[in-house]
C-alpha positions as CSV (number, residue, x, y, z in Angstrom):
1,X,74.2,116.5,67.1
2,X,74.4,116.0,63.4
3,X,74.1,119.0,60.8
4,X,72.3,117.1,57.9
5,X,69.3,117.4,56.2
6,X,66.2,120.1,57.1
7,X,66.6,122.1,59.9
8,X,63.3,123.8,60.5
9,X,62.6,127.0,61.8
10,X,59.0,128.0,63.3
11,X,57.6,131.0,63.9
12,X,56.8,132.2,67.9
13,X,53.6,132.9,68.1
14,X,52.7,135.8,70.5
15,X,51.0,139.0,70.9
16,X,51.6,141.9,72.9
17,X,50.8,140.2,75.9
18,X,52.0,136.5,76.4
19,X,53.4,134.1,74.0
20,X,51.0,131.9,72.6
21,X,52.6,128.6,73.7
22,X,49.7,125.8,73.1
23,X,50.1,126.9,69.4
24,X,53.8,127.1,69.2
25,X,53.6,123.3,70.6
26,X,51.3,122.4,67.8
27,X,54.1,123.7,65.5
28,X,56.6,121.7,66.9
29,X,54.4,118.4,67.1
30,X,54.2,119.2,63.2
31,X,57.9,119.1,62.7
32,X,58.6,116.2,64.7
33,X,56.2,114.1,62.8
34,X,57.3,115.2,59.2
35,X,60.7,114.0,60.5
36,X,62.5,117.1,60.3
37,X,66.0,116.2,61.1
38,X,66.5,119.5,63.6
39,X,64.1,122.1,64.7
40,X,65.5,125.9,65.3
41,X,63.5,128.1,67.6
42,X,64.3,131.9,68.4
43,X,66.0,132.6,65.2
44,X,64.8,135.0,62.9
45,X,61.5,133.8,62.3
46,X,61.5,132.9,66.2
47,X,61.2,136.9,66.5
48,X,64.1,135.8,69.2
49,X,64.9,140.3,69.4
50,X,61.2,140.8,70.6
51,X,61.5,138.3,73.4
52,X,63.0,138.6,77.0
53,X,65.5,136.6,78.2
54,X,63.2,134.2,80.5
55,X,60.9,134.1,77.2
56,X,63.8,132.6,75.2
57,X,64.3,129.9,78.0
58,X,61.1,129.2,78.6
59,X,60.4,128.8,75.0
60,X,63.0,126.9,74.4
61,X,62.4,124.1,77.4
62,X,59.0,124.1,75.8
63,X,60.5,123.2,72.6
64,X,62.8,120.4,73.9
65,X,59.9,118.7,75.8
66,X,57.7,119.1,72.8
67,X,60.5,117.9,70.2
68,X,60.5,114.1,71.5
69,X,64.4,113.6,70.7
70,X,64.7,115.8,67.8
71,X,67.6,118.3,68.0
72,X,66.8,121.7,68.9
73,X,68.7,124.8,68.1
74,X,68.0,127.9,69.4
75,X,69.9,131.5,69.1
76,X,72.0,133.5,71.5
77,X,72.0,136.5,69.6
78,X,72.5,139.5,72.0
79,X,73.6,142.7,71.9
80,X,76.1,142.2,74.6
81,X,78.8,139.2,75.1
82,X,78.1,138.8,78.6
83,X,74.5,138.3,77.9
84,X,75.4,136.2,75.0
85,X,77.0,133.9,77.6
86,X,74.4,134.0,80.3
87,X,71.5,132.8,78.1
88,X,73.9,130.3,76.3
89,X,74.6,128.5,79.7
90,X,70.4,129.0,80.5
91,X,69.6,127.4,77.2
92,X,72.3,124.2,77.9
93,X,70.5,123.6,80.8
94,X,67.2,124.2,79.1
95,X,68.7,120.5,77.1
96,X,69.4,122.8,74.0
97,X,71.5,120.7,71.5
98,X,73.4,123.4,69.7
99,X,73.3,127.0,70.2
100,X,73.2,129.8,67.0
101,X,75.2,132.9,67.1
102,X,74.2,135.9,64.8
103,X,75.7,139.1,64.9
104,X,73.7,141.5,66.8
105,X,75.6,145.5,66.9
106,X,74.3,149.1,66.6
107,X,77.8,149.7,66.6
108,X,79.2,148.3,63.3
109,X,81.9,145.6,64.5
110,X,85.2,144.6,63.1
111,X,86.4,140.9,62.3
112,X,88.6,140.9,65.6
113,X,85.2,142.0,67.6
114,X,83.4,139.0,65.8
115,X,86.3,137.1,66.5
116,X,86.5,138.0,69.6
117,X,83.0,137.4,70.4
118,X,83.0,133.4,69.5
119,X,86.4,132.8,70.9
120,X,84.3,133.2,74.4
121,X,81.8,131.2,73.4
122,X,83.1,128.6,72.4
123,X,85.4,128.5,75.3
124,X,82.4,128.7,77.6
125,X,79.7,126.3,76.2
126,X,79.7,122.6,75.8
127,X,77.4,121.8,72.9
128,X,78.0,123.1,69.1
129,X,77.8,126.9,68.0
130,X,76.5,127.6,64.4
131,X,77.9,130.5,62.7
132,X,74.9,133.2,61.7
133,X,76.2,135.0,58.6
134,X,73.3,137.1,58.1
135,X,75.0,140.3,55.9
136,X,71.9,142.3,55.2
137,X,70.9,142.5,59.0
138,X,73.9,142.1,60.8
139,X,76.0,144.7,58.8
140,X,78.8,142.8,58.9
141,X,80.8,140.4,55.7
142,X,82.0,137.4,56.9
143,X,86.0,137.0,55.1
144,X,86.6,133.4,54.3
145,X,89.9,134.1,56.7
146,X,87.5,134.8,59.0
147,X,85.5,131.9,59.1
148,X,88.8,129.4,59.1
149,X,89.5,131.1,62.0
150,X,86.5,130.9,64.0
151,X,86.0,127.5,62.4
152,X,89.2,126.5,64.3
153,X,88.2,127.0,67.5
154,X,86.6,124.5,69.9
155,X,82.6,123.7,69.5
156,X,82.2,125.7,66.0
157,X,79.8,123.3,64.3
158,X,78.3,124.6,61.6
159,X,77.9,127.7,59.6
160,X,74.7,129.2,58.5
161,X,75.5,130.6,54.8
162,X,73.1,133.1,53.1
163,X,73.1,131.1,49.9
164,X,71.6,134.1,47.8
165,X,73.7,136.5,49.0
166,X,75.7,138.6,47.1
167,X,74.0,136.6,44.2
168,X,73.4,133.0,43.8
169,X,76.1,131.9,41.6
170,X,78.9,134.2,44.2
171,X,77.4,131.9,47.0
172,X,77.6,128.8,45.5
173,X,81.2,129.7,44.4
174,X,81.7,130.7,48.2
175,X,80.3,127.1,49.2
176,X,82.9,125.6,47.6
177,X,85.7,126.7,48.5
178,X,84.5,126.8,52.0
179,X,84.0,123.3,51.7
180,X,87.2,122.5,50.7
181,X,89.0,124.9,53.4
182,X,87.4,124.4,56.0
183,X,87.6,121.2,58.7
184,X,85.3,118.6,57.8
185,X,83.8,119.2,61.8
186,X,82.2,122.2,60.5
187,X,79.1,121.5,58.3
188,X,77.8,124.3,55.9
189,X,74.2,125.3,55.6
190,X,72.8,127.3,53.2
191,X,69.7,129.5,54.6
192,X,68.3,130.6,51.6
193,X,65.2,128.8,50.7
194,X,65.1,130.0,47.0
195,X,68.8,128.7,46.7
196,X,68.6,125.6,48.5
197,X,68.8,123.0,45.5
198,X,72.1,125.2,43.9
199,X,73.9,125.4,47.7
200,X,73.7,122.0,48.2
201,X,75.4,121.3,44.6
202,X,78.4,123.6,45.5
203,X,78.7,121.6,48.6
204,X,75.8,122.9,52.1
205,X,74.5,119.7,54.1
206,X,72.0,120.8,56.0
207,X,69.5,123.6,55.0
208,X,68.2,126.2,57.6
209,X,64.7,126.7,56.1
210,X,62.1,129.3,57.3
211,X,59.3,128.1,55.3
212,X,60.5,124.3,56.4
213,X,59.0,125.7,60.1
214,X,55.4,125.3,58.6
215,X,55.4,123.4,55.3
216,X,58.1,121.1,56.7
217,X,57.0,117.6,54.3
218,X,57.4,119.6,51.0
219,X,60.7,120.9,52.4
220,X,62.0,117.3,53.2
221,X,61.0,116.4,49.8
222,X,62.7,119.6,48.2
223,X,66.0,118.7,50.4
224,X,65.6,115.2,49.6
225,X,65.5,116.0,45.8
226,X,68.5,118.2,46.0
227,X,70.4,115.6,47.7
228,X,69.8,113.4,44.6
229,X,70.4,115.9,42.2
230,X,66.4,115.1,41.3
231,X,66.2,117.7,38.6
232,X,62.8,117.1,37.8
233,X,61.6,116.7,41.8
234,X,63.6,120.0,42.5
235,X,62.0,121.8,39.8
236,X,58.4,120.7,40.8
237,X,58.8,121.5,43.9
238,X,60.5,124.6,43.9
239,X,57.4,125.7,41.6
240,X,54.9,124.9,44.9
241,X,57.2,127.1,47.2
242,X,57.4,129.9,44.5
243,X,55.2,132.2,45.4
244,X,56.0,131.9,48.6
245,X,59.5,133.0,48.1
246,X,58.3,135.4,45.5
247,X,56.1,137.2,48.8
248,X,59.1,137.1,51.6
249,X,61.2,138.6,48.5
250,X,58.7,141.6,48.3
251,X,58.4,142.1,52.1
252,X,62.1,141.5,52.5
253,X,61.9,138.6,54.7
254,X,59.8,135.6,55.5
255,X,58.4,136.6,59.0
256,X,55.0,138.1,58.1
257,X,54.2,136.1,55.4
258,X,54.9,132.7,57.3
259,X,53.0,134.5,60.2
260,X,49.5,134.9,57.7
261,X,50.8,131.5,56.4
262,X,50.4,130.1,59.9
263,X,46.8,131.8,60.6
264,X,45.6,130.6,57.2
265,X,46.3,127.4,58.6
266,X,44.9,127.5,61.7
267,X,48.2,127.2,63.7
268,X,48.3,130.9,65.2
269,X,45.7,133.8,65.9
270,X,44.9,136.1,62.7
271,X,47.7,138.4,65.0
272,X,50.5,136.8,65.9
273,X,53.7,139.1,65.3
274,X,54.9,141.5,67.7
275,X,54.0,145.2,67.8
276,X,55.1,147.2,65.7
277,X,55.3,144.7,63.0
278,X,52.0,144.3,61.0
279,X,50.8,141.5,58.4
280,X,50.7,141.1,54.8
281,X,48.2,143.0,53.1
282,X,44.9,141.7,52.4
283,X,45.9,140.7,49.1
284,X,49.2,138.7,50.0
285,X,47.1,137.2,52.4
286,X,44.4,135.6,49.8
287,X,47.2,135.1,47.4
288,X,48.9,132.6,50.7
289,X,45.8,131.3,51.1
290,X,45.1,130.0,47.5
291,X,48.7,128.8,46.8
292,X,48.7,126.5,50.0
293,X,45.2,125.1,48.9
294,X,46.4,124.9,45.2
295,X,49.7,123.0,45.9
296,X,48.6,121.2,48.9
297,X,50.8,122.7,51.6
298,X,49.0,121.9,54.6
């Protein structure tokens, strides 16, 4: 597949019982027709550590039937390598066009662990792995040595940047050289939404957006504008998303305010995140609600 443009991530619906997969369809249907260039399911905002393994397959077949030709990503993140692999080679024949890897440990690792750990998969899967830097969860600091290493081995296709992360003008820095070191196979994303229009300056080609999963036309348009260097259009648009960055900032991640997000709009029940998560407060939730009316989200 190609690693351009907005790759959008959608929440998984569910509730202590089933998955709610007539909903999670609707999502997709949304993506495919704002012409999202790649739809990732099961990452972070998938809620892939609350599902079982026949979950992530099953959601993920649902996903490629749904998608109509759009790529679909979908993570293998695992605690343990062998189970890494066995849901890898599930999701391939599930039709899964590229496969991302985050760093799941209770045990901190160390780079030859991490290194370790995507040497066998990328000598045991056939479509492209996408590098999960995700520092504040995972633990774990990608080097720049690192990733030239990994980057060299077969079927490494991307890399997922945290493109706020230490600080927005270290990451953009960090974009650039990357850009320049590393082999023009491997594309760089940037995943922070807040970020997007400064990562793509210092170099990212595709963006890994969570609030793209459910407002994925204002995202294209955001992406598109950044692409152009559209200062105007990037400063519009970023003001529409604000408050919406401003409320996964206070909650320290976009999950349960995308989850109210998505009730508000009809697209999941009023509880939709797994126990023991809970929603935004009732306030966050009216504040959602008027800024997707005000701005026209829906």
């Amino acid at each position: 597949m190609k690693f351009s443009g907005v790759s959008a991530f959608p929440i998984t619906p569910m509730n202590e019982k089933t998955v709610d997969q007539a909903n999670f369809e609707r999502l997709i249907g949304r993506l495919v027709e704002a012409g999202v260039e790649s739809i990732g399911v099961e990452g972070s905002t998938g809620n892939y550590p609350y599902l079982t393994h026949d979950e992530r397959v099953e959601i993920a077949s649902v996903a490629v039937s749904c998608a109509r030709g759009t790529p679909v990503i979908a993570s293998i993140g695992a605690f343990r390598t062998r189970d890494i692999l066995t849901l890898a080679e599930h999701l391939q024949s599930a039709g899964i066009n590229a496969l991302l890897l985050p760093i799941v440990s209770y045990h901190g690792l160390g780079e030859e662990e991490v290194f370790s750990l995507f040497k066998s998969v990328s000598q045991n899967v056939s479509v492209p792995v996408i590098i999960y830097d995700s520092p504040v969860i995972s633990r774990f600091t990608f080097s720049d040595a690192l990733y030239a290493r990994i980057c060299a081995l077969p079927h490494i296709g991307s890399i997922k940047v945290p493109s706020g992360w230490p600080s927005q003008r270290e990451a953009a820095q960090r974009i650039q050289r990357l850009a320049q070191a590393l082999p023009s196979t491997t594309a760089i994303g940037a995943s922070g939404d807040d970020t997007l229009a400064e990562a793509v300056k210092a170099g990212a080609k595709i963006w890994y957006s969570e609030w793209g999963g459910l407002f994925p036309q204002k995202a294209r348009a955001l992406m598109q504008a950044a692409l152009a260097s559209d200062e105007a259009q990037i400063a519009r648009l970023s003001a529409q998303f604000r408050s919406f960055w401003d409320i996964s900032c206070k909650y320290g991640g976009s999950i349960r305010p995308i989850a109210a997000a998505a009730s508000i709009l009809g697209l999941a029940a009023s509880d939709n995140l797994p126990l023991p998560l809970h929603g935004v407060s009732d306030e966050d939730r009216a504040t959602i609600e008027q800024e997707i009316a005000r701005h026209g989200m829906n």
